[in-house]
Structure formats: structure tokens, C-alpha cells
N, C-alpha and C positions, 0 to 999 in steps of 0.2 A: 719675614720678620725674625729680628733675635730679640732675645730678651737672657737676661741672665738675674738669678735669686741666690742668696746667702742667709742660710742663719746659723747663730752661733749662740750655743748653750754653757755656760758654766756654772756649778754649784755655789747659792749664796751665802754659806757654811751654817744656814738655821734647818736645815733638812726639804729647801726649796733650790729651784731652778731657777734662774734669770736668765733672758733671751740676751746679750748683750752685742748682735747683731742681729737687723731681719729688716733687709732690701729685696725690694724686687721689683721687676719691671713688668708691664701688660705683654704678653697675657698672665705672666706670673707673679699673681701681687699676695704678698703673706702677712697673713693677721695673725696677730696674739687673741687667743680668745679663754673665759675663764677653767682654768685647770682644777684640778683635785690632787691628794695625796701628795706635792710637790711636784709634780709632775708638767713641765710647762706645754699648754696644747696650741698650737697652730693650725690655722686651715690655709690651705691655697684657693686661692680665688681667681677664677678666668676672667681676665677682663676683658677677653676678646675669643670671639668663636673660633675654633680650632682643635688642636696645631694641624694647620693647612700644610698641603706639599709647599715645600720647599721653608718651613720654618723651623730655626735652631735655637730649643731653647734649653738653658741650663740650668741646675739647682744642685748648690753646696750645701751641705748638713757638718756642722762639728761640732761633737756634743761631748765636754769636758769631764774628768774624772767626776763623781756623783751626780750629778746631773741627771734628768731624766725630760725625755721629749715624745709628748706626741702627733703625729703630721695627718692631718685628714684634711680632703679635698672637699667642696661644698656642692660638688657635683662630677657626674662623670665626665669624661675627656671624649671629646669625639673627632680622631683623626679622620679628617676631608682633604679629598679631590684637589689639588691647584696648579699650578701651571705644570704642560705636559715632561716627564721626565725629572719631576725635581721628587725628591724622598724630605720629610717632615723629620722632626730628631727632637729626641727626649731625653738627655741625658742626666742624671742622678747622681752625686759622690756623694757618698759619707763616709765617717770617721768619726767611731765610737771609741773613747778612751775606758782607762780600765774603771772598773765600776762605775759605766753608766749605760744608759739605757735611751736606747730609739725603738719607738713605735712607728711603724709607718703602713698608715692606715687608711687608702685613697679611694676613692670611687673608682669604681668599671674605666677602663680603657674599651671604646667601640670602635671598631676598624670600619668605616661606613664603605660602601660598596667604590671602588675607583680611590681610595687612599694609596696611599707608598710613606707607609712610617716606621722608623726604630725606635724602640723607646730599650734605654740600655742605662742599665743600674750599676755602681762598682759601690761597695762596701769596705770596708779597713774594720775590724773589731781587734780590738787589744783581748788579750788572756782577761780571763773577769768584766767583759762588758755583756749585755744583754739586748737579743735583739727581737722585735719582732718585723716582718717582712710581708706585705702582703702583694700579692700581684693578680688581678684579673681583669681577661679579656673577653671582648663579647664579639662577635665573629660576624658582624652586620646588623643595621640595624633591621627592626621591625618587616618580615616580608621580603627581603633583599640580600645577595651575597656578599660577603665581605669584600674590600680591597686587601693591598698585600699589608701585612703586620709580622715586625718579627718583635718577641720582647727578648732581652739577654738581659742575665744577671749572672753578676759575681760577686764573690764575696772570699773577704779571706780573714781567714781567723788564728791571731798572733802569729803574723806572718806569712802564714802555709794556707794553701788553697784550700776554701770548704766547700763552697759549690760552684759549679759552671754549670747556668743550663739557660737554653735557648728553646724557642720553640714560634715558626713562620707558621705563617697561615693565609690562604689567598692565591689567587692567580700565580703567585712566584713560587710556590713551594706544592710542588706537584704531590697528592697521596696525603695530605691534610688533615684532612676530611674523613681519610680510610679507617680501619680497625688499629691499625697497629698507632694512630695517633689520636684523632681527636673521637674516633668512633660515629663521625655524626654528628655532635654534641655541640650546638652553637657556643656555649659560656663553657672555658676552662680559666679556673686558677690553682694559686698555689700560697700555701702560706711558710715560712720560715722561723719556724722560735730557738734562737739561740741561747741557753740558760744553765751558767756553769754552776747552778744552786744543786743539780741533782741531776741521775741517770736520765737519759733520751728515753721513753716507752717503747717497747720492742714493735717492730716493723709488725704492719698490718693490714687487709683489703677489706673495705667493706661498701660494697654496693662499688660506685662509683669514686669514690675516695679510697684515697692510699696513705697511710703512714711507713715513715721510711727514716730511721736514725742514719745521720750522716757518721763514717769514720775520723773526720778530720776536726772534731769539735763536739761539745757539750749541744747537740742541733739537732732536731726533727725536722721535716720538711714534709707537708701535707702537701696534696695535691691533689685536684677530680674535675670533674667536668660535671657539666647538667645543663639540661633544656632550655633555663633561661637564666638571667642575672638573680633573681628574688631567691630561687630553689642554691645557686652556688652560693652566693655570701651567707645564705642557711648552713651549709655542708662546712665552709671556714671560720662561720663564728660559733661554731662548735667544738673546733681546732684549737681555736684561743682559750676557751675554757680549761 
């Protein structure tokens, strides 16, 4: 299956957002739903179970100078199993202009056991845009080991690289599991706040969570692991705060 999604944000000069695109095809179908603060909210809605092996699906963000957007899924994503040898694909653009702001706020990615999916993010921020960034993955469902998942993201901020990072898991990426990456830890994610209002908070460990000011931008980058999904979106909506 393909499917491709578009939305487009711009400022409706009263200190609101207007959505003035938002297409999208099964599985990826996007609603308007009501916002606060100016800020226009969308959810993605799966209209179909998946994304199975061998499905390509796509989703554009461009969200206009003032502007402000936020994207949350209405439930998590569970890449499955489909015909032998094909890989599933998730790919993300956006393109935040200067003074404005994307929230991207999605449910759990589940790599269920016999997947082969990419889910791979690229971001654009101008000087003076604002981002937040969330990404997590749950490493099989309930009782079962995962299939292979890798997620990548990049992002680049006023032109220049701010972060690259990748991270497999499953049968394809041997040592996984070990200490030096997932420790064990069924659920890892990671969250991203870009915010040229003030200093990044100095780098820090605690428990299972890390804080980490990026050099290439006004940008923090949290990241941890934990036992299950409930205990991780605990440790990240912490992060937001």
C-alpha cells in the first residue's frame, strides 16, 4: 500500500493558525481537531492496520512563519509481518519557518515480532523556529520479540546539521539488546526541544534518562529507556515540562 499526507500551516494574522492544507490517504488520514492557545491540533488516524511489510507511506508538514502546529496520533503504530523480504517505510518531512512552531506528539511505534520497517524523519527549522520532537519505540509486543525496526532522524537547523541519530533493533542489528545500547529495556525513546527563547539546561543522567544540549542549535535532546511504554511517556512528559 502507498498512501501519501500533506498539511500546511500558516498564520491567520489574529494570533491563530489555519490549516490551509490537510490531505491524506488510508492508512493516513488527518483530522483537525479543537486546539487552544492558537495553536492548530491534528491527529493522524489509521484507517487501516499496519504499516505492513512492503508499505510506503508518506507525510509532509509545512508550517508557515507564526504559525504553530500540533500532530498526535490517536493510537500507536504497529509495524507487522507481510510478504517475505519487503521492508514497510515511514517517512516524515517537515519544514518549520522562522517563528513558528511544530509539536510532534505521536503514539508508540511497536516493531511486532517478524516486521522489517523504517520509519525515517528529516526536519528543515529556520533560525527562530521552535520544535518539539517526540519519538518512541516499543521493541515487541506483549510476551514476544521484536521484528527488525530502525528509526532515523534528522534535522537541520538554519541550514547546518543538528542532529543525526539512528537507532535498529531486532534480528538485523546484532548487540541491540546489549549494555552499550538498549540495556535490556523493551521501550526506548527520545524527545527533541528546539527553543531559541533561552539557554539548553546543562547535560545530565538521571536513572535511565539523559539530558544532552546539542552544539548546533538552541536544542536539548532527552532520551531513556524503561520496562514498558506507561513508565517511558512518564520519563518524556517530564522532558516537555
Amino acid at each position: 500500500m502507498r498512501a501519501f499526507a500533506r498539511l500546511v500551516a500558516r498564520a491567520d494574522g489574529r494570533g491563530g493558525t489555519v490549516l490551509t492544507e490537510l490531505h491524506g490517504e488510508t492508512p493516513l488520514l488527518l483530522r483537525q481537531t479543537p486546539g487552544d492557545g492558537g495553536v492548530a491540533t491534528v491527529h493522524v488516524v489509521g484507517g487501516a492496520a499496519g504499516p505492513l511489510a512492503g508499505d510506503d507511506l508518506r507525510l509532509e508538514i509545512d508550517v508557515g512563519p507564526g504559525a504553530a502546529v500540533r500532530v498526535h496520533s490517536v493510537a500507536a503504530s504497529v509495524a507487522l509481518p507481510g510478504r517475505p523480504g519487503a521492508v514497510s517505510r515511514m517517512a516524515v518531512r517537515a519544514v518549520v519557518h522562522d517563528g513558528a512552531a511544530l509539536h510532534w506528539l505521536p503514539e508508540q511505534l511497536v516493531a511486532a515480532a517478524g516486521c522489517a520497517h523504517l520509519a525515517e524523519s528529516r526536519i528543515e527549522l529556520a533560525a527562530g523556529a521552535r520544535l518539539s520532537w517526540r519519538d518512541e519505540l516499543i521493541c515487541g509486543r506483549y510476551g514476544e520479540a521484536p521484528g527488525s525496526a530502525v528509526v532515523h532522524t534528522q534535522v537541520d537547523y538554519d541550514g547546518l546539521p543538528l542532529l543525526r541519530q539512528s537507532l535498529a533493533v531486532g534480528p538485523q542489528a546484532p548487540g541491540w539488546a546489549g549494555p552499550a545500547v538498549l540495556g535490556g529495556a523493551p521501550a526506548t525513546g527520545s524527545l527533541l526541544v528546539v527553543d531559541p527563547s533561552g539557554p539548553a539546561p546543562p547535560a545530565s543522567v538521571e536513572g535511565t534518562v539523559a539530558r544532552l544540549p546539542l552544539a548546533g542549535g538552541p536544542a536539548t535532546l532527552w532520551t531513556a529507556t524503561a520496562p514498558d511504554a506507561h513508565t517511558l511517556r512518564a520519563h518524556l512528559t517530564v522532558c516537555e515540562k
